[in-house]
TORLUM-474196 format. One line per field, with one value per atom (N, C-alpha, C, O): atom name; x, y negated, z; residue in one letter; residue number from 1. Coordinates in pm, whole numbers, plus 32768, in hexadecimal, padded with zeros to 4 digits. Atoms other than C-alpha are relative to their C-alpha. Layout:
! residues N
a	(CA; ...)
c1	(X; ...)
c2	(Y; ...)
c3	(Z; ...)
r	(A; ...)
k	(NUM; ...)
//
This chain:
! residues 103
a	(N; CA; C; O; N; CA; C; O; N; CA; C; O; N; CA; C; O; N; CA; C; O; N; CA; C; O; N; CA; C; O; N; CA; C; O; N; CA; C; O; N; CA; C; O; N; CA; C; O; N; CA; C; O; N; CA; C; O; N; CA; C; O; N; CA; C; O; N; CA; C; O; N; CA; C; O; N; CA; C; O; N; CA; C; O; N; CA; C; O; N; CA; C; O; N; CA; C; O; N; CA; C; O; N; CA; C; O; N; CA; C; O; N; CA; C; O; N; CA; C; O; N; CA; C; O; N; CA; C; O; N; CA; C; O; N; CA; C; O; N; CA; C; O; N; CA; C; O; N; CA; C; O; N; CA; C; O; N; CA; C; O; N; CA; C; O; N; CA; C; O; N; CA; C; O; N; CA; C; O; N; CA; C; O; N; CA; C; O; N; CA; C; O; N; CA; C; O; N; CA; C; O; N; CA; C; O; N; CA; C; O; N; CA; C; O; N; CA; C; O; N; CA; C; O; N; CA; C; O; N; CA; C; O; N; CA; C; O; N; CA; C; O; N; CA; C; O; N; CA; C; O; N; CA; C; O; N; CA; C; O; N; CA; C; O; N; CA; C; O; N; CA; C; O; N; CA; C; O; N; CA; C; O; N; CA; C; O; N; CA; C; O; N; CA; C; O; N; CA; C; O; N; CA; C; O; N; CA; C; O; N; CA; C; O; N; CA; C; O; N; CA; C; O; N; CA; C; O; N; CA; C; O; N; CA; C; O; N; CA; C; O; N; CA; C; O; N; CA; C; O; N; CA; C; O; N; CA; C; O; N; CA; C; O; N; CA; C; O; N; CA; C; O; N; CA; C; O; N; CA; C; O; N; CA; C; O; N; CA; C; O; N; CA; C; O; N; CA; C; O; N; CA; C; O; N; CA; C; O; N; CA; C; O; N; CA; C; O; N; CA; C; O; N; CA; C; O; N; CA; C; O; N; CA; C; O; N; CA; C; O; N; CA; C; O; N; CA; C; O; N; CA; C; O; N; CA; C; O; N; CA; C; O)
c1	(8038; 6C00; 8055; 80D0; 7FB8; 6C5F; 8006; 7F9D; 7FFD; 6CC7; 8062; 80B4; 7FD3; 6D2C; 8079; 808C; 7F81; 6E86; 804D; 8046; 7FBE; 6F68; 8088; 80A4; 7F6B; 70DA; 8068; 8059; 7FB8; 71CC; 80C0; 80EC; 7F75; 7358; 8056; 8029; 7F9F; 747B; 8083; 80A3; 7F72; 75C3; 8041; 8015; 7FAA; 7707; 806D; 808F; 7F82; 7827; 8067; 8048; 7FC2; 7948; 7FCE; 7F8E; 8039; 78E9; 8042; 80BB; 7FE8; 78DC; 7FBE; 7FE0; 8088; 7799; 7FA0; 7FC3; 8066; 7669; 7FC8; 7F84; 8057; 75FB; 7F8B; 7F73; 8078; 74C7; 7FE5; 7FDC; 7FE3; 74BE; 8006; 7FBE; 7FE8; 755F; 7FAE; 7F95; 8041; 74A9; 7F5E; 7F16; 8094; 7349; 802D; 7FF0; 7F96; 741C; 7FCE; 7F84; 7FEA; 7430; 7F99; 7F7B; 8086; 72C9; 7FD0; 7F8C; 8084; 7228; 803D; 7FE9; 7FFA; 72D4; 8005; 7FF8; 8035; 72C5; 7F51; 7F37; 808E; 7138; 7FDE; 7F65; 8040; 70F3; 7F9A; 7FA8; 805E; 6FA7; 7FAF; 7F3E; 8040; 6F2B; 7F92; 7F98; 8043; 6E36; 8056; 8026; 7FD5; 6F2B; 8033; 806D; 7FD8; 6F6A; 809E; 80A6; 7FB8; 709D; 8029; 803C; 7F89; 7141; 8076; 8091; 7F86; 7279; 804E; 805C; 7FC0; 7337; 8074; 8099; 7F83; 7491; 8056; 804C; 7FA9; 7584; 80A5; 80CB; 7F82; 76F2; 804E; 8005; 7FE4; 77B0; 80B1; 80CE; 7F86; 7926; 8068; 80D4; 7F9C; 79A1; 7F87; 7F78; 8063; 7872; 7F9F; 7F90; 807E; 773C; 7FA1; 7FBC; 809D; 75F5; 7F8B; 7F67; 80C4; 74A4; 7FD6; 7FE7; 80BE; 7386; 7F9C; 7F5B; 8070; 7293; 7F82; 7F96; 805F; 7136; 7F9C; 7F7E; 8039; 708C; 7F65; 7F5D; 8074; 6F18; 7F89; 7F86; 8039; 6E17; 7FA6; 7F62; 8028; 6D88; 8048; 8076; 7FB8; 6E2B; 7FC1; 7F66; 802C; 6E0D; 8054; 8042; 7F93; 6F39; 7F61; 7F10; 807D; 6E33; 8082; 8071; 7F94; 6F87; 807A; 809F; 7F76; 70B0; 8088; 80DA; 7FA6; 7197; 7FBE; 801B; 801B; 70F1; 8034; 8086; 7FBA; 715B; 808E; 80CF; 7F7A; 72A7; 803B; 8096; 7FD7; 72C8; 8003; 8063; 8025; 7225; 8079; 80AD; 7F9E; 736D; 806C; 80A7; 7F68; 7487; 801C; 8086; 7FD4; 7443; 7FDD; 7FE1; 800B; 73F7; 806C; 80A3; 7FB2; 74B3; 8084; 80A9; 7F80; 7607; 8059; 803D; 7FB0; 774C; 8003; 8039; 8019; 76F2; 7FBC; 7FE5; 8059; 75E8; 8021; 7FF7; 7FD1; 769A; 8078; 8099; 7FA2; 77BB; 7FEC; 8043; 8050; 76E5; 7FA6; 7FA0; 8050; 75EB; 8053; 80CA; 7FD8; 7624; 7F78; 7F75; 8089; 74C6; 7F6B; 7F63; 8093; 7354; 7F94; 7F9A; 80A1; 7200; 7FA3; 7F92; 8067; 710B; 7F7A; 7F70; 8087; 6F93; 7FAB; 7F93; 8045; 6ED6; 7F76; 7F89; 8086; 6D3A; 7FBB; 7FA0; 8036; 6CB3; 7F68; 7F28; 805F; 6B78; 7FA6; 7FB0; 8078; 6A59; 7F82; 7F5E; 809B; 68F2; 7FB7; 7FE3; 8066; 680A; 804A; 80C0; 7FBA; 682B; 809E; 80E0; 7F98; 6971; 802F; 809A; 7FFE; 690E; 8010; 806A; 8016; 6885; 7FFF; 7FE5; 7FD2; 68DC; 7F82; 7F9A; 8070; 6798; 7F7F; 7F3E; 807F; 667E; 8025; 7FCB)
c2	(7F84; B92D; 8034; 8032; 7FDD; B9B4; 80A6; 80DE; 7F72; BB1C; 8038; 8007; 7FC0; BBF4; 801D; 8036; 7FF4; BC1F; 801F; 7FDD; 7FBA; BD09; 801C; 8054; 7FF8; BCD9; 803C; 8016; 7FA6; BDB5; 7FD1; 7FF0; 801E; BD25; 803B; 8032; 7FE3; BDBE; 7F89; 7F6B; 8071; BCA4; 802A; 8044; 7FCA; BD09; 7F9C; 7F68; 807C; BC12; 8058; 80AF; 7FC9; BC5F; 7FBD; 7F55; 8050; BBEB; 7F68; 7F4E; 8071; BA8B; 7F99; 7F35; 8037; BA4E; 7F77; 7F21; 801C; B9D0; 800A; 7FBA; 7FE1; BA59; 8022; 8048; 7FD9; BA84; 7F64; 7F5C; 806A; B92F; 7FA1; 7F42; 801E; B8F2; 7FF7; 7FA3; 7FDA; B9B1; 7FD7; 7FE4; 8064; B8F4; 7F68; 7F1C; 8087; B7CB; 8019; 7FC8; 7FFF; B856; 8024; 8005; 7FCD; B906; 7F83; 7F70; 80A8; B77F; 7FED; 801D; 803C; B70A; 8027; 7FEE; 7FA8; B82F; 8002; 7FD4; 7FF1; B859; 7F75; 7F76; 808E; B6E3; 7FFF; 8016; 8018; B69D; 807E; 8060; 7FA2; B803; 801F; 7FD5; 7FDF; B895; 809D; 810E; 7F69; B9A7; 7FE8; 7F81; 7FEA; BA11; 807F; 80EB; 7F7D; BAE1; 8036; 7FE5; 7FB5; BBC2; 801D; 8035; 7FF5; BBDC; 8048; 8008; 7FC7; BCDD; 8017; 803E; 8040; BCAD; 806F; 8060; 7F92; BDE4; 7FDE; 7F9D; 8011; BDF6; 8076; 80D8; 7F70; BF19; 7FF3; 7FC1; 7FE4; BF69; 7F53; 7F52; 806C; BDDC; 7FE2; 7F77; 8010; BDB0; 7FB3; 7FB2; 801E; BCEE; 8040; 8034; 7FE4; BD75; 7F9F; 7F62; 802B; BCE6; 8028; 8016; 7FAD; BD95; 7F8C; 7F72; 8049; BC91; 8045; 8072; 7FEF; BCDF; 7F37; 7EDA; 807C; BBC4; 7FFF; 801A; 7FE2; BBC2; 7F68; 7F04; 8071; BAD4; 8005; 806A; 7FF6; BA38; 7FA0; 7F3B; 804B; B9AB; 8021; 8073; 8032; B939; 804D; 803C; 7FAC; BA3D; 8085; 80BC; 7F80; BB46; 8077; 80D5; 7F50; BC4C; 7FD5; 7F6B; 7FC7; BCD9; 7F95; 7F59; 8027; BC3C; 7F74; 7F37; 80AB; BAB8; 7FFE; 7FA3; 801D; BAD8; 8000; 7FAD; 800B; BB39; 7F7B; 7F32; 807A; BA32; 7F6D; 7F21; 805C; B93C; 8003; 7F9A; 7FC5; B9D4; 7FDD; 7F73; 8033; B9A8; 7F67; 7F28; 80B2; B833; 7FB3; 7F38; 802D; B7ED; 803A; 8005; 7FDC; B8FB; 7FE3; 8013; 8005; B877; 801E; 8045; 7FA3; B8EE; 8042; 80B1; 7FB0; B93F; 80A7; 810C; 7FC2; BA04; 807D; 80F0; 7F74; BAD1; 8044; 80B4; 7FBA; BAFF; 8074; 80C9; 7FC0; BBB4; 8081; 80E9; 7FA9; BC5E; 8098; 809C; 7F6B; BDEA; 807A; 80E8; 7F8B; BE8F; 7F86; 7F2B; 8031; BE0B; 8061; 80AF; 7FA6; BEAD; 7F84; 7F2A; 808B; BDAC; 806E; 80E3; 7F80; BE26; 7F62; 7F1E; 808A; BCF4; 8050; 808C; 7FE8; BD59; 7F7A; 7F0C; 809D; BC5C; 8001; 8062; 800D; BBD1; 8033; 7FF7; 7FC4; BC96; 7FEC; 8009; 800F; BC31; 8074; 80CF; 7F7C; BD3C; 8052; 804C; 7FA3; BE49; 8041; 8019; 7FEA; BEDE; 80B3; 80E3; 7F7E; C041; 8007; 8049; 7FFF; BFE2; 7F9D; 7F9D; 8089; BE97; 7F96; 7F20; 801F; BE36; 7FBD; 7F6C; 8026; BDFC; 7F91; 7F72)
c3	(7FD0; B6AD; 8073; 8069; 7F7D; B814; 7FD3; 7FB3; 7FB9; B830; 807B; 80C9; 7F5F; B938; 7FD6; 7F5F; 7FF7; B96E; 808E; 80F6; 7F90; BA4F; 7FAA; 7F40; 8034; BA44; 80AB; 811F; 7FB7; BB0E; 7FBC; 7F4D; 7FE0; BB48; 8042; 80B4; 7FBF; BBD2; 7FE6; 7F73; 7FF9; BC20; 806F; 80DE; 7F94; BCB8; 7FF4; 7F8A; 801E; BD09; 8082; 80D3; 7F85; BDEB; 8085; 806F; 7F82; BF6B; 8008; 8009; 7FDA; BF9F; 807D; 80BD; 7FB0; C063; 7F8E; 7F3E; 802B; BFF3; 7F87; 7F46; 808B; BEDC; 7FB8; 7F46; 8010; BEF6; 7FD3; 7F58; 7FD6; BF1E; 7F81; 7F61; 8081; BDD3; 7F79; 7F23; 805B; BD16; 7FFF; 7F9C; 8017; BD77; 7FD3; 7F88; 803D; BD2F; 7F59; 7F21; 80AD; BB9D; 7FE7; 7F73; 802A; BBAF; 7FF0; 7F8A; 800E; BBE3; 7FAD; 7F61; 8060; BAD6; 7F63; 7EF7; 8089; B9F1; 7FEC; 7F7D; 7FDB; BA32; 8004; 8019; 7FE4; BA4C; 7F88; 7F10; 8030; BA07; 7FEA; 7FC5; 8027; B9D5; 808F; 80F2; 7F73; BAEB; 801A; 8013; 7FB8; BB68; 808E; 80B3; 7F67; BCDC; 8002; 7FC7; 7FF3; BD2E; 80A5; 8100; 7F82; BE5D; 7FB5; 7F3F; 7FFF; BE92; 8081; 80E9; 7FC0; BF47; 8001; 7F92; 8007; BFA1; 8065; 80DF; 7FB4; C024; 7FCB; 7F6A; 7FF0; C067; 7FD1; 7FE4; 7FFE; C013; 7F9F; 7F32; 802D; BFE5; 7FC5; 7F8C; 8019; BFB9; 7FB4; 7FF0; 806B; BEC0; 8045; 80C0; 7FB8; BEDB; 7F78; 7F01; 804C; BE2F; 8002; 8066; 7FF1; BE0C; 7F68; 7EF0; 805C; BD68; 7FDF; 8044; 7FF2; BCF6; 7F93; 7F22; 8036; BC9B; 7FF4; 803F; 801A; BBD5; 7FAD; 7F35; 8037; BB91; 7FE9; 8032; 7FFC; BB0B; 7F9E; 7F89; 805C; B9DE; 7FB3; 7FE9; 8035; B8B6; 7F94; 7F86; 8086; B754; 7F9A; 7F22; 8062; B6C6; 7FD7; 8022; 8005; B5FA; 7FC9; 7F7B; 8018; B5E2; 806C; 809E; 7FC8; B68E; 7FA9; 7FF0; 803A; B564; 8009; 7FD5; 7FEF; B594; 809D; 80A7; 7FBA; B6EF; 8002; 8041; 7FFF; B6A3; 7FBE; 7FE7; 8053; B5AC; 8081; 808E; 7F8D; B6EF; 8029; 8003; 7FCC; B79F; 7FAA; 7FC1; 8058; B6B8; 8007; 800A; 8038; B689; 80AC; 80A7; 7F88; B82B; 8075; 80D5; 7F8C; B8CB; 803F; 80AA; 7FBD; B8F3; 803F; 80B0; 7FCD; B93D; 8077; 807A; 7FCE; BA75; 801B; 8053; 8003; BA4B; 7FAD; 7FB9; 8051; B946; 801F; 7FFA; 7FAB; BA0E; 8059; 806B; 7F84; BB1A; 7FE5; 8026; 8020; BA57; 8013; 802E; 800D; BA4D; 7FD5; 7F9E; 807F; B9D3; 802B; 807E; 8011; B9A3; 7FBD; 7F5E; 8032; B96B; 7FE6; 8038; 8041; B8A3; 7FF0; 7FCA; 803E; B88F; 8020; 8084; 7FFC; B7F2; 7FB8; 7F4F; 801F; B7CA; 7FBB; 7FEC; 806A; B6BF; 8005; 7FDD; 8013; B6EA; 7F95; 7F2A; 8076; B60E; 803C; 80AE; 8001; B5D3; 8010; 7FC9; 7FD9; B633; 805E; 8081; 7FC1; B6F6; 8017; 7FB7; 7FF5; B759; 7F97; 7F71; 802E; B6B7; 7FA1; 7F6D; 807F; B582; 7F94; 7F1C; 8047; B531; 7FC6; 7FAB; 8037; B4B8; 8028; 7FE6; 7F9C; B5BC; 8094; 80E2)
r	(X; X; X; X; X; X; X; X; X; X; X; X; X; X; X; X; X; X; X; X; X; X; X; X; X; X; X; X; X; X; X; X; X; X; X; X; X; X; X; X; X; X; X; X; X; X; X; X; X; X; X; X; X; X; X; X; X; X; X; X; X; X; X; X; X; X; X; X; X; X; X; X; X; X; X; X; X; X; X; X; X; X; X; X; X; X; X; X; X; X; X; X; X; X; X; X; X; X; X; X; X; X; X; X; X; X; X; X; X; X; X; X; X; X; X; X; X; X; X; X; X; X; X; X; X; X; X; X; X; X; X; X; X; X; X; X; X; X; X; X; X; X; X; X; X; X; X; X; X; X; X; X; X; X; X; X; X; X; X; X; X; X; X; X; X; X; X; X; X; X; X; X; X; X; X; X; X; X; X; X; X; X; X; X; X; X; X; X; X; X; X; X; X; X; X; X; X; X; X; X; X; X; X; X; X; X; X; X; X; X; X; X; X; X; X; X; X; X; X; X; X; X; X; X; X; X; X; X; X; X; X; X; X; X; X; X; X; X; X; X; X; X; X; X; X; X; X; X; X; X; X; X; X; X; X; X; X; X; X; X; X; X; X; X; X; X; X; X; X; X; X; X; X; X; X; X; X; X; X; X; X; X; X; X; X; X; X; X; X; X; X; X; X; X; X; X; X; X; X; X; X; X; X; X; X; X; X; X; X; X; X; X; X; X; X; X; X; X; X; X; X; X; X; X; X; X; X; X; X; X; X; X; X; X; X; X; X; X; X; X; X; X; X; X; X; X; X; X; X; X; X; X; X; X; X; X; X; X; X; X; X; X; X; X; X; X; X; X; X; X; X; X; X; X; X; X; X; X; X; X; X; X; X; X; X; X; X; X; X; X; X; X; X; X; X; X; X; X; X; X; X; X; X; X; X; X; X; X; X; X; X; X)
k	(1; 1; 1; 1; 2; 2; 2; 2; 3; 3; 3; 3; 4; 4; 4; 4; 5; 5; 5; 5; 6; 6; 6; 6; 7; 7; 7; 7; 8; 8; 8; 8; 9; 9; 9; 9; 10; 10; 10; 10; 11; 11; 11; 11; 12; 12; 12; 12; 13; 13; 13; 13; 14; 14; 14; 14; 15; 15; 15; 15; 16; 16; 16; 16; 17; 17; 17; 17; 18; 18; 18; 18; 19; 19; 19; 19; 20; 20; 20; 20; 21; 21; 21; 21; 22; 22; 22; 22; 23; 23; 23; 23; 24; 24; 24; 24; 25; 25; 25; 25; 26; 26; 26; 26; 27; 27; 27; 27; 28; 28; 28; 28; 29; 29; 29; 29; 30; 30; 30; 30; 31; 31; 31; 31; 32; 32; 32; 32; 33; 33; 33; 33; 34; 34; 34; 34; 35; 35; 35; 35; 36; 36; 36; 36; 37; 37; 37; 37; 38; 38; 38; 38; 39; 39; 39; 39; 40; 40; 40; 40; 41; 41; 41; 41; 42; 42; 42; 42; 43; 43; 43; 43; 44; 44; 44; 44; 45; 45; 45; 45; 46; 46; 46; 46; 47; 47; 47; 47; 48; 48; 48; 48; 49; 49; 49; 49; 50; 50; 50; 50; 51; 51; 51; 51; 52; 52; 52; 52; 53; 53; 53; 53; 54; 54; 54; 54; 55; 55; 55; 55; 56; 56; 56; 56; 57; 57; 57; 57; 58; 58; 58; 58; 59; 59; 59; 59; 60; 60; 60; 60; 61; 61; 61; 61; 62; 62; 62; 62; 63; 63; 63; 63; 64; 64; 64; 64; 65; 65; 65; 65; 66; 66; 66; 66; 67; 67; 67; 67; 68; 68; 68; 68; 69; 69; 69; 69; 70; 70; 70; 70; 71; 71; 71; 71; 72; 72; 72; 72; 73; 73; 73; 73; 74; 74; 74; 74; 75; 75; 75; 75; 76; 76; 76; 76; 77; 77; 77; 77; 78; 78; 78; 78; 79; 79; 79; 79; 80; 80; 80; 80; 81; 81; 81; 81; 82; 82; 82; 82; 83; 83; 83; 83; 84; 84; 84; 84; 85; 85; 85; 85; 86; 86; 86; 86; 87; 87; 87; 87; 88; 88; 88; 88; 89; 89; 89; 89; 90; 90; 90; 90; 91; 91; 91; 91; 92; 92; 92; 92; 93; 93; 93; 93; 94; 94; 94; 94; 95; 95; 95; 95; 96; 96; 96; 96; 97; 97; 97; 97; 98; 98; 98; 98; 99; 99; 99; 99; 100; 100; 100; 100; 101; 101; 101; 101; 102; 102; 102; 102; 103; 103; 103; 103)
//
């Protein structure tokens, strides 16, 4: 079952260059095989690097806690080195209408 899925990343490392770079590096191999697209925005600030990624698509996780679980066992030390907040908002496929579930 596909549902909709919108995932929101923040990753900060000290400056090294290319981190944006990196971090589509660990998205293909975290996401492999799923149908998700992401941006990635990449700012500098005070010795720091940032990137914001927004990741949207469709996938086969039907919760917030099955992706995390996806995540624990793909994301790798990188990835958890870096992290610093996330917003998960996974919409699970339902039969019928969106209102009433039914029709």
């Amino acid at each position: 079952m596909r549902n909709e899925t919108y995932l929101d990343f923040c990753f900060i490392r000290e400056g090294k260059g290319n981190f944006s770079q990196e971090i589509d590096l660990i998205f293909t191999e975290i996401f492999n095989g799923k149908r998700l697209y992401w941006y990635l925005d990449e700012k500098n600030q005070d010795g720091l690097e940032i990137v914001v990624a927004e990741v949207k698509g469709m996938s086969d996780w039907n919760s917030e806690e099955a992706l995390l679980h996806h995540l624990e066992e793909h994301g790798g030390n990188p990835f958890w080195n870096y992290i610093q907040g996330y917003q998960f908002v996974i919409h699970p496929d339902m039969k019928g209408c969106q209102s009433c579930e039914t029709h």
